[in-house]
MDTraj code that builds the backbone (N, CA, C; nanometers):
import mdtraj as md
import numpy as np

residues = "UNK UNK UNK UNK UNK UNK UNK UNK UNK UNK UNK UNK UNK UNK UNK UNK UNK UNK UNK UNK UNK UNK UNK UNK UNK UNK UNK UNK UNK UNK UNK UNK UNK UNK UNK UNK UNK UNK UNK UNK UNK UNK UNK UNK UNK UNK UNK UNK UNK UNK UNK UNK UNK UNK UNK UNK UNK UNK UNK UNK UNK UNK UNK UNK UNK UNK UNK UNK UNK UNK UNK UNK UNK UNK UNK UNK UNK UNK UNK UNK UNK UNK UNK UNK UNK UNK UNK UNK UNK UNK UNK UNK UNK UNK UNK UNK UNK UNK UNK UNK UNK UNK UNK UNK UNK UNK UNK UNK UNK UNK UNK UNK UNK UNK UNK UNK UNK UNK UNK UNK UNK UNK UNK UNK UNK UNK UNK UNK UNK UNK UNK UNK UNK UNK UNK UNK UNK UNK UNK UNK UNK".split()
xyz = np.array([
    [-0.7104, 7.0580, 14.9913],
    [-0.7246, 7.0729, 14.8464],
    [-0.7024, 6.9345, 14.7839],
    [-0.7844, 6.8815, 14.6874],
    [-0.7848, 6.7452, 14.6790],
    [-0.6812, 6.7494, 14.5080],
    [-0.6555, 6.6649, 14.4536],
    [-0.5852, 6.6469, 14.3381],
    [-0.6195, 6.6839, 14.2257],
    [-0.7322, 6.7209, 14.1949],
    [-0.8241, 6.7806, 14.0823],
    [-0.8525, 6.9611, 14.1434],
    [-0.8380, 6.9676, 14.2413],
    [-0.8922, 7.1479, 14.2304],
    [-0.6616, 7.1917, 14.2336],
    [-0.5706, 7.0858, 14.2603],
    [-0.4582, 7.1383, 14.2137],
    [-0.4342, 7.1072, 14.1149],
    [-0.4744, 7.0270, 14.0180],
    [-0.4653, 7.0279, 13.8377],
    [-0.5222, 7.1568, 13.7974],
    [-0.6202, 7.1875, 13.8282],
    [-0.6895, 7.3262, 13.7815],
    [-0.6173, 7.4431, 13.8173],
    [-0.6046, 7.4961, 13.9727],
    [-0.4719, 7.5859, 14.0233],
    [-0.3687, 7.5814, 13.9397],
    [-0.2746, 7.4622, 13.8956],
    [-0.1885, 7.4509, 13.8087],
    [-0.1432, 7.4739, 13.6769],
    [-0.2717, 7.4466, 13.6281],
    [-0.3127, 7.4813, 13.4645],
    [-0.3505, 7.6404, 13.4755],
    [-0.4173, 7.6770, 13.5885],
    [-0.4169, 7.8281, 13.5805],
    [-0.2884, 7.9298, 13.5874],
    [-0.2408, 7.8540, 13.6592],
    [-0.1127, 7.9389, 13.6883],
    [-0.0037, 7.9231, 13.5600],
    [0.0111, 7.8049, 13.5044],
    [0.0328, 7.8269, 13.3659],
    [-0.0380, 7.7926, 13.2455],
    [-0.1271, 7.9024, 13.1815],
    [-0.2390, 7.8509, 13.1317],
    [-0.1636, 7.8312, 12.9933],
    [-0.0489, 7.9122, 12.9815],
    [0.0045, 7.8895, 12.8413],
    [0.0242, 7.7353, 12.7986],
    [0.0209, 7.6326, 12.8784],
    [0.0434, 7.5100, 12.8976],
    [-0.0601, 7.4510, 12.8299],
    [-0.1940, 7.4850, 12.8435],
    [-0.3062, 7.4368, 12.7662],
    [-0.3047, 7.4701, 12.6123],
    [-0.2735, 7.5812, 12.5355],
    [-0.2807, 7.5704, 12.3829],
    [-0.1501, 7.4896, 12.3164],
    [-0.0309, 7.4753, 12.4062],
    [0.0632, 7.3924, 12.3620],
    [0.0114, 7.3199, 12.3886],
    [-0.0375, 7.2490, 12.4770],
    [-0.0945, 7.0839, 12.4517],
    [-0.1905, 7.0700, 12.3606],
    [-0.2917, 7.1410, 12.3667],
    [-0.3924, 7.1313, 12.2751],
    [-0.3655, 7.1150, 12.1318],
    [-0.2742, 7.1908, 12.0686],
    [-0.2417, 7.2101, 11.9503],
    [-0.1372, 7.0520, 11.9250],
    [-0.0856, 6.9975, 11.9946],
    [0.0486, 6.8824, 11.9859],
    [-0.0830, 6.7630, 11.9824],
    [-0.1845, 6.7704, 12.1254],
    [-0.2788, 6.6580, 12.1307],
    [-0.3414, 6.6981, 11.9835],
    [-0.3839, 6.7907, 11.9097],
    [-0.4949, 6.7886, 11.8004],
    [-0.3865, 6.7347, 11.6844],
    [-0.2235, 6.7934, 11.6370],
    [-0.1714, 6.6884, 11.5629],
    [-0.1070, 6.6085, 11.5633],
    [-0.1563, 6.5334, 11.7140],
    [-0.0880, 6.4029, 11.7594],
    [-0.1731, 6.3210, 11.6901],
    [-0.3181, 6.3539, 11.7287],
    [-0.4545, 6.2801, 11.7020],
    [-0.4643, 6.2561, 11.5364],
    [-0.4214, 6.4104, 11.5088],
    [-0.4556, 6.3692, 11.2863],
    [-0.3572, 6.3171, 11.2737],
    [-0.1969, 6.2868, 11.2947],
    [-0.1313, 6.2129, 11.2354],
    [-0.1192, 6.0531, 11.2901],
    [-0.2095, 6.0526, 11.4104],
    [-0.2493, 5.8853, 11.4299],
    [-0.3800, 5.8532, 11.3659],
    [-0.4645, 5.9496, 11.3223],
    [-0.5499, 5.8636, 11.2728],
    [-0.5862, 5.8103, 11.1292],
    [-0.4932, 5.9473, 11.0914],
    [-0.4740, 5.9880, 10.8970],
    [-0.3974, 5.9304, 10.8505],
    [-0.2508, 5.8684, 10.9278],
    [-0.1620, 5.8468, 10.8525],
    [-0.1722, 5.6865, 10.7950],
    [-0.1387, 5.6496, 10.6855],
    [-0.1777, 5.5387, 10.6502],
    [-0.1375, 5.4176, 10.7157],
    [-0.2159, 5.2933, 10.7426],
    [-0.2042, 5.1829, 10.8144],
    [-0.0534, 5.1130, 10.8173],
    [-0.0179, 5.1046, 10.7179],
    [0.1254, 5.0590, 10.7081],
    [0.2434, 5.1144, 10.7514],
    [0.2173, 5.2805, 10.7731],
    [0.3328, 5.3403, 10.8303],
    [0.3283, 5.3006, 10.9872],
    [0.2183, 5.2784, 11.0234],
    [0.2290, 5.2956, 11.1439],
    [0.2973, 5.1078, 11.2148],
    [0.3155, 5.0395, 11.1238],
    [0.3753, 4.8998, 11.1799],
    [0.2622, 4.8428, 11.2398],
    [0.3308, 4.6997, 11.2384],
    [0.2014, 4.6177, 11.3525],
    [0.3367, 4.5578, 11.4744],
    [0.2690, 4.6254, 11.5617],
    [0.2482, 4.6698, 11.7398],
    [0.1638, 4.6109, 11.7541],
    [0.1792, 4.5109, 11.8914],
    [0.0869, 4.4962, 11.9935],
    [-0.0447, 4.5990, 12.0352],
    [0.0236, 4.7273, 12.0469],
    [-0.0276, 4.8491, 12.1001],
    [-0.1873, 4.8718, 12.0794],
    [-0.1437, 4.8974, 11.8932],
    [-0.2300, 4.8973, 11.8346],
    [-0.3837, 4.7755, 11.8751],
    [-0.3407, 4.6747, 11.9286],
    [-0.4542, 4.6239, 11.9798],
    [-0.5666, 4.6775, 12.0697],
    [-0.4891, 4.7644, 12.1181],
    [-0.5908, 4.8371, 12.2036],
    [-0.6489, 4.9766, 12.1633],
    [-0.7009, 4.9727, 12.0305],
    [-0.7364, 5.0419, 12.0010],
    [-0.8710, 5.1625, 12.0008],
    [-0.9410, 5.0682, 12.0295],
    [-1.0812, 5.1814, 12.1015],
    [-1.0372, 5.2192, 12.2296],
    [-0.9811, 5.1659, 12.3397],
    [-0.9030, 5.2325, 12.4419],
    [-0.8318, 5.3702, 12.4517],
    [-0.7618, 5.3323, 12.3228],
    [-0.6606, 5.4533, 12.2874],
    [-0.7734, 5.5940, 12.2384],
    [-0.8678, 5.5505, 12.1821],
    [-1.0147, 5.6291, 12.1063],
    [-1.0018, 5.7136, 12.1960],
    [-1.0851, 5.6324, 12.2887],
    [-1.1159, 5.6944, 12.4418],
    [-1.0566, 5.7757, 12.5012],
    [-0.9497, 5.7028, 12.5407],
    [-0.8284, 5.8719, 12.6374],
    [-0.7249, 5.9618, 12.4573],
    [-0.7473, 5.9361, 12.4093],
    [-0.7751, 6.0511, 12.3279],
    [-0.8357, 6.1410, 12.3063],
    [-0.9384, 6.1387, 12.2653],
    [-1.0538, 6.2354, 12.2583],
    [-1.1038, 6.2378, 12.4350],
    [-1.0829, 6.1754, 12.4795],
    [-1.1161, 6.2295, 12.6182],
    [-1.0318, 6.3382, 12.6567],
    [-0.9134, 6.3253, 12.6347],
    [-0.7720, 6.4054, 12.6852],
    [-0.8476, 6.5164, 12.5881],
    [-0.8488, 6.5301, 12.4927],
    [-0.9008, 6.6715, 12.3435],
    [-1.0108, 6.7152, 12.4695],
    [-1.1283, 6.6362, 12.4629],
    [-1.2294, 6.7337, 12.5037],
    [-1.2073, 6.7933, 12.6574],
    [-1.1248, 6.7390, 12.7623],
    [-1.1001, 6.7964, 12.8705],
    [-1.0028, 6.8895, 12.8629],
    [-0.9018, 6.9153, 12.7020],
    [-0.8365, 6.9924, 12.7480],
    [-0.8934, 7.1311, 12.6830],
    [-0.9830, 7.1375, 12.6334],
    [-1.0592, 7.2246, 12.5171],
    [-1.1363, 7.2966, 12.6437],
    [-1.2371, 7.2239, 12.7002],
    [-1.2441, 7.2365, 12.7977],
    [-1.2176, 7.3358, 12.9052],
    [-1.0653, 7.2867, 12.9788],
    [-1.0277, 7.4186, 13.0579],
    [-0.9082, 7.5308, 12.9858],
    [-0.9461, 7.5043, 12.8263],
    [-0.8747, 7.6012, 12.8021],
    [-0.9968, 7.7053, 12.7575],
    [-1.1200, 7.6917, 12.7299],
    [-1.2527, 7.7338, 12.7809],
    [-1.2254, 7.8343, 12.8879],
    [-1.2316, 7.7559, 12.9587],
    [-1.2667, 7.8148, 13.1110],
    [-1.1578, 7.9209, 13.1622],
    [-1.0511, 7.8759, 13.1475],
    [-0.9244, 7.9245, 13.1875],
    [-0.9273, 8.0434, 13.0847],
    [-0.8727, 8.0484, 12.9383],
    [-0.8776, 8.1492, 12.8856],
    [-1.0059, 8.2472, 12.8254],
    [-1.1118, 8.1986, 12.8279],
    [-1.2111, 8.2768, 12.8145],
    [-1.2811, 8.3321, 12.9286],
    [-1.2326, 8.2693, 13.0908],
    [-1.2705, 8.3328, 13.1860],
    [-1.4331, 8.3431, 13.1683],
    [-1.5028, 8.2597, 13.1280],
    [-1.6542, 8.2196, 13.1266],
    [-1.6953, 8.0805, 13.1888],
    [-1.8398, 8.0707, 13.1815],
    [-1.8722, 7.9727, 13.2337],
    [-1.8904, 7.8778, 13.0866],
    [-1.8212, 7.7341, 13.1706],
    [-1.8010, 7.6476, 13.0230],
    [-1.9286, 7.5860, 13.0155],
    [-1.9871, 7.5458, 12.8891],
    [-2.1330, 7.5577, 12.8924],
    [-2.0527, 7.3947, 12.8225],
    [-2.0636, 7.2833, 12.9386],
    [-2.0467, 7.1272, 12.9091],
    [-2.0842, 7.0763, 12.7918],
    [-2.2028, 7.0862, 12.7340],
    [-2.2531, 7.0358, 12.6265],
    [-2.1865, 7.0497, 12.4921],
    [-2.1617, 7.2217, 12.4789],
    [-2.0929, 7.2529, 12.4056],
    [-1.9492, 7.1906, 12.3842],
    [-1.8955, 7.1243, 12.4934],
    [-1.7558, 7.1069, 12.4794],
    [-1.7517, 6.9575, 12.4299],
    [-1.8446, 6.9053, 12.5289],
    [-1.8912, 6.7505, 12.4691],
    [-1.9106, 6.7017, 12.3010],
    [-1.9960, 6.8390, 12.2642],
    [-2.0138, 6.8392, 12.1197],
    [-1.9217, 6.8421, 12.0645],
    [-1.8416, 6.9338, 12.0829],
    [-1.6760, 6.9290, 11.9964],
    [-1.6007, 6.8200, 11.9896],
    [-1.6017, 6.7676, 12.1031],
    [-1.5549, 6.6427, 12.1178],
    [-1.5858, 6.5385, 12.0264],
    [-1.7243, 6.5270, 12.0060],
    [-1.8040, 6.4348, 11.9319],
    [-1.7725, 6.4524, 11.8045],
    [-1.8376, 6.5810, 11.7529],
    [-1.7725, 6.6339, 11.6281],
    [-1.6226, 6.5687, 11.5788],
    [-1.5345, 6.5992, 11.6330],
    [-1.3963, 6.5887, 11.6200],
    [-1.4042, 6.4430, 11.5596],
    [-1.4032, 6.3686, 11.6516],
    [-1.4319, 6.2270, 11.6288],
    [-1.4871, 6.1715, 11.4869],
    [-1.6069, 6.2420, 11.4486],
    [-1.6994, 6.1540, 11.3542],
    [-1.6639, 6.2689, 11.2220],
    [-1.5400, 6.3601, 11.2284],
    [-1.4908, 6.4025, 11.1205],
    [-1.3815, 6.2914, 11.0696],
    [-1.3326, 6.2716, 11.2194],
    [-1.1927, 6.2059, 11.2026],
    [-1.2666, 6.0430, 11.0846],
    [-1.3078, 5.9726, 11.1403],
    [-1.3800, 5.8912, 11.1237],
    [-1.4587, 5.9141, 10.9555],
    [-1.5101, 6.0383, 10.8986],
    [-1.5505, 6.0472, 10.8105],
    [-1.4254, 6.0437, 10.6765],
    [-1.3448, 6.1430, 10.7742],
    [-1.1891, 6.1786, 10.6826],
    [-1.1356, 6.0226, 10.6367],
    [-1.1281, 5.9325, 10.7576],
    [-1.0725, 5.7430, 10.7257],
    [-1.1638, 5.6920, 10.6043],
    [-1.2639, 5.7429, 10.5996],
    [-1.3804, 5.6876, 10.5192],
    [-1.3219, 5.6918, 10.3574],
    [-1.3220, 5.8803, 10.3734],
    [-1.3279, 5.9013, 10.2380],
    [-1.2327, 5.9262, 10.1743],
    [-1.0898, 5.9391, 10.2673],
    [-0.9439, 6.0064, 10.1578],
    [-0.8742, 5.8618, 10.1609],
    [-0.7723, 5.8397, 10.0562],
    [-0.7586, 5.7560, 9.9894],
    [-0.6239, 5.7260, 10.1151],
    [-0.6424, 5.7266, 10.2261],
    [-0.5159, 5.6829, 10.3429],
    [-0.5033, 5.5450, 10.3732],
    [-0.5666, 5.4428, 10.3266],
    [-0.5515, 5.3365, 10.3705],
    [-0.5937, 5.2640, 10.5156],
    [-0.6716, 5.3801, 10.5309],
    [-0.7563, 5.3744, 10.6800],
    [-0.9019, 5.3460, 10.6266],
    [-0.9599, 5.3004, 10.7606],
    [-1.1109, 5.2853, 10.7457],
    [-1.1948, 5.3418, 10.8672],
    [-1.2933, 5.3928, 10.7911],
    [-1.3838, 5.4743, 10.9509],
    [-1.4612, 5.3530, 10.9691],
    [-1.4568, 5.3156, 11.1275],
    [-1.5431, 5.2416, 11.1961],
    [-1.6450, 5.3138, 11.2662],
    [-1.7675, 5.2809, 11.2646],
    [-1.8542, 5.3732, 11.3912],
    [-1.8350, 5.3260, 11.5690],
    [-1.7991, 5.2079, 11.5587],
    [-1.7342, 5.2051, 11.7140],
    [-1.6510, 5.2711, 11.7505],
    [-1.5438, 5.3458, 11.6769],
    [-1.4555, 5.4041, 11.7394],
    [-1.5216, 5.5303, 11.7074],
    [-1.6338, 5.5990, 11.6289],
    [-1.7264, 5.7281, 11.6899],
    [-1.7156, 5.6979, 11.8882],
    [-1.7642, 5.5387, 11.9045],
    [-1.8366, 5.5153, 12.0208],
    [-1.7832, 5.5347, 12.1292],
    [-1.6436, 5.5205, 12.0985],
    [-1.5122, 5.5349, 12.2026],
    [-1.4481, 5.6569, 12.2214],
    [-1.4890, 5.7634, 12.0820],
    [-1.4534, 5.8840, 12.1116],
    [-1.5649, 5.9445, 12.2084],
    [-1.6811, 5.9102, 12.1656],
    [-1.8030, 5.9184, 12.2427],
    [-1.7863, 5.8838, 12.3935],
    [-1.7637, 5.8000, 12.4624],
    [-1.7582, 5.7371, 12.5524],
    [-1.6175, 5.8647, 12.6120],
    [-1.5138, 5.8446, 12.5990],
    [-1.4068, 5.9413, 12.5847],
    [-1.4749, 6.0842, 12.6701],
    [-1.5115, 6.1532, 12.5404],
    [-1.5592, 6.2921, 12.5926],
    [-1.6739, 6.2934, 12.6922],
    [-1.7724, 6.2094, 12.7001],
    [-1.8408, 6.1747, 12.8129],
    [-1.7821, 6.2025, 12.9821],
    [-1.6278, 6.1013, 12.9438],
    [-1.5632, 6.0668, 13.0948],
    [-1.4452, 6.2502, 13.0838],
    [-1.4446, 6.3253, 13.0112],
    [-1.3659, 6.4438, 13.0176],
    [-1.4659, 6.5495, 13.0446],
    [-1.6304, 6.5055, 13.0241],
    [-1.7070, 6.6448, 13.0716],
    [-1.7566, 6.5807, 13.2058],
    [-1.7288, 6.4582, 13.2523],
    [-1.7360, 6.4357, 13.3941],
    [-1.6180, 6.4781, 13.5025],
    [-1.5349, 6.4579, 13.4356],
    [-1.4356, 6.5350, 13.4695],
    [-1.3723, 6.6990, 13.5062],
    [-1.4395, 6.7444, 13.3939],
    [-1.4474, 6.8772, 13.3806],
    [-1.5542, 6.9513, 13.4802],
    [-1.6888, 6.8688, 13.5224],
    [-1.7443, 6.9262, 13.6853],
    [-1.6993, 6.8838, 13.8064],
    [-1.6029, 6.7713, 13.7996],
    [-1.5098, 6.7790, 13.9058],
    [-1.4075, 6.9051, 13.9067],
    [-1.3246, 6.9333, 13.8546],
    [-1.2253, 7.0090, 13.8196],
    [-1.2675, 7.1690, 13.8232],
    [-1.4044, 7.1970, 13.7568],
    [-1.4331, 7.3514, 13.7632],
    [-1.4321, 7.3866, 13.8876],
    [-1.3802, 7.5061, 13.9554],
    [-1.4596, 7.5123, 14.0922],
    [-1.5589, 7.5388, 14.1291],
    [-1.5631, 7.5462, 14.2692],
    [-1.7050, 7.5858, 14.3181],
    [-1.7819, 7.6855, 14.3093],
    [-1.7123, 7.8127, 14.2815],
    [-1.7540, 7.9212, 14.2558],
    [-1.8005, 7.9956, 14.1238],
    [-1.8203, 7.8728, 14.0382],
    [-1.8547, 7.8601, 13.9059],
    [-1.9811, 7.8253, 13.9027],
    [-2.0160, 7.7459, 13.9994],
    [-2.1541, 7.7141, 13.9869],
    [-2.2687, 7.8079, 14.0600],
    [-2.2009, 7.8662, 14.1637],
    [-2.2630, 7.9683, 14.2558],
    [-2.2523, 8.0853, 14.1631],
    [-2.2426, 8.1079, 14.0797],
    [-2.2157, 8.2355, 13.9486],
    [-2.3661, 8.2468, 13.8918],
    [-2.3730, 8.0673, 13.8326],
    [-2.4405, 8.0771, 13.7377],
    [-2.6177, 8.0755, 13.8357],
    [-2.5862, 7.9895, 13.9431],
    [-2.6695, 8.0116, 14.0201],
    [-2.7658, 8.1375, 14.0742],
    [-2.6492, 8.2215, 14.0801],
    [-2.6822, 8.3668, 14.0992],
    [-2.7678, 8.4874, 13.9912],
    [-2.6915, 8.3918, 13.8742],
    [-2.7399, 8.4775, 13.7308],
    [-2.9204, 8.4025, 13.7198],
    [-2.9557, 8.2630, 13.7391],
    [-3.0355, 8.2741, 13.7251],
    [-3.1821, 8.2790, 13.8254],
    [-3.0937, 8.3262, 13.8948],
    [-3.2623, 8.3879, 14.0320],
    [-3.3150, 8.5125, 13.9497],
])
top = md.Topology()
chain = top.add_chain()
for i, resn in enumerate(residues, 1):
    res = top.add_residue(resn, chain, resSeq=i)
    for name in ("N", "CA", "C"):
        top.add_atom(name, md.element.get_by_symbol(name[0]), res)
traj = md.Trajectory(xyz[None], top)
């Protein structure tokens, strides 16, 4: 069993684990991206900021993802999850634009959320198992 089909075993066995994260990662994400520039200090950190884009919304869309799969007990239809992902992003990004937070929406960091959910729905066909695909396989002969 390689390290990705026991992340999945794991998360199944406690799936309650996925909407607590989900819900902490979704207002981890609005209060880093909403909250105004000055609260947040100047950090080094902050330099790496399309990085951070990235395994953000990567972490959102992989965990949306197998909480998909896991609690709806369906086949996760990738695109769809990708989209959310995307979505998420170019709200977040619209929200910097237009409320008076002292933030600014960049479209590169769309690109990095982009990039992000890309590497979490590659992820997410590593991680599904095998018998997910032999399902859908079956459904469409």
């Amino acid at each position: 069993m390689n390290i990705l089909s026991s992340i999945y075993s794991f998360l199944s066995e406690h799936s309650y684990l996925l909407p607590i994260g989900l819900i902490t990662l979704t207002v981890g994400m609005l209060l880093l991206t909403l909250l105004p520039a000055d609260v947040m200090g100047q950090n080094q950190l902050w330099s790496y900021d399309k990085l951070g884009h990235a395994v953000l919304f990567g972490s959102w869309t992989l965990s949306v993802g197998l909480y998909y799969h896991i609690h709806k007990s369906k086949i996760v239809k990738l695109w769809i999850i990708f989209a959310s992902g995307t979505i998420f992003g170019i709200l977040i990004e619209l929200m910097q634009y237009s409320l008076p937070v002292n933030r600014q929406g960049d479209p590169v960091d769309v690109l990095f959320d982009l990039l992000g959910c890309l590497i979490a729905v590659w992820i997410l066909k590593k991680i599904l198992p095998e018998e997910i695909s032999t399902k859908t396989l079956s459904r469409s002969s």
